[in-house]
C-alpha positions in Angstrom: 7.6 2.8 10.4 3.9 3.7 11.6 4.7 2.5 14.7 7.6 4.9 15.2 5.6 7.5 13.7 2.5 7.0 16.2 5.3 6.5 19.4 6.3 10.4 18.8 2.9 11.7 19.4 2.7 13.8 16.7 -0.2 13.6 14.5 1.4 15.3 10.9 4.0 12.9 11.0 1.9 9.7 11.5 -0.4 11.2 9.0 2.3 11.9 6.3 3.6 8.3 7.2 0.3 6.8 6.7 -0.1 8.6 3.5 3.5 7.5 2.2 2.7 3.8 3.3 -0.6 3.9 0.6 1.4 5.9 -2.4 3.9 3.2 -2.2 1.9 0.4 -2.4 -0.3 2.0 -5.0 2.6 2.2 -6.9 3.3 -1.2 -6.2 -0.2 -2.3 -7.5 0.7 -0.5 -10.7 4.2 -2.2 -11.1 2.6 -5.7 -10.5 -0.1 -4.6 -13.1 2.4 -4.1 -15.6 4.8 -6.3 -14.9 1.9 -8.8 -15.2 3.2 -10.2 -11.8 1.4 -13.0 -9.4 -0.9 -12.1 -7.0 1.3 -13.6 -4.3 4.0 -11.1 -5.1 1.8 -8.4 -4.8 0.6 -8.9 -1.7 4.0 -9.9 -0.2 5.0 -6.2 -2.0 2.3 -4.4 0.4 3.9 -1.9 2.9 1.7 -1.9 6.0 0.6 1.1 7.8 -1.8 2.9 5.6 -5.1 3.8 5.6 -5.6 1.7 2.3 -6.2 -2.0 3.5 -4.7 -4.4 1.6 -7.6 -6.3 0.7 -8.8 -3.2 -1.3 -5.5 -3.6 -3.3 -5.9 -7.1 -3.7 -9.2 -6.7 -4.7 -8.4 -3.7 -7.3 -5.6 -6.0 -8.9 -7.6 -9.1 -9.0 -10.8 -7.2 -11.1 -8.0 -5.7 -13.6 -9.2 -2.1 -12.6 -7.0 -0.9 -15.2 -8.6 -2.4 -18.4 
């Protein structure tokens, strides 16, 4: 999906793309949080494209950041 949004040339909607990308997979580092899932299925749950790496999520999730 960043792809496609980076091909039209426009910079909101790679921007509002990017940002989408890292809501849904903070969201998804929530869900695996409290759905006391693996650490496997989070990072096989992590949308690529945003600025967020996924090692920052991995990390976040691994140190229990919400204790």
């Amino acid at each position: 999906m960043s792809d496609s949004a980076h091909k039209l040339g426009n910079d909101y909607v790679s921007r509002y793309v990017s940002k989408l990308a890292d809501v849904t997979n903070l969201k998804t580092l929530l869900r695996a949080w409290k759905l006391e899932r693996s650490e496997d299925e989070l990072e096989e749950s992590i949308v690529p494209g945003g600025e967020l790496p996924a090692e920052v999520i991995i990390k976040a999730f691994k140190n229990d950041i919400f204790q």
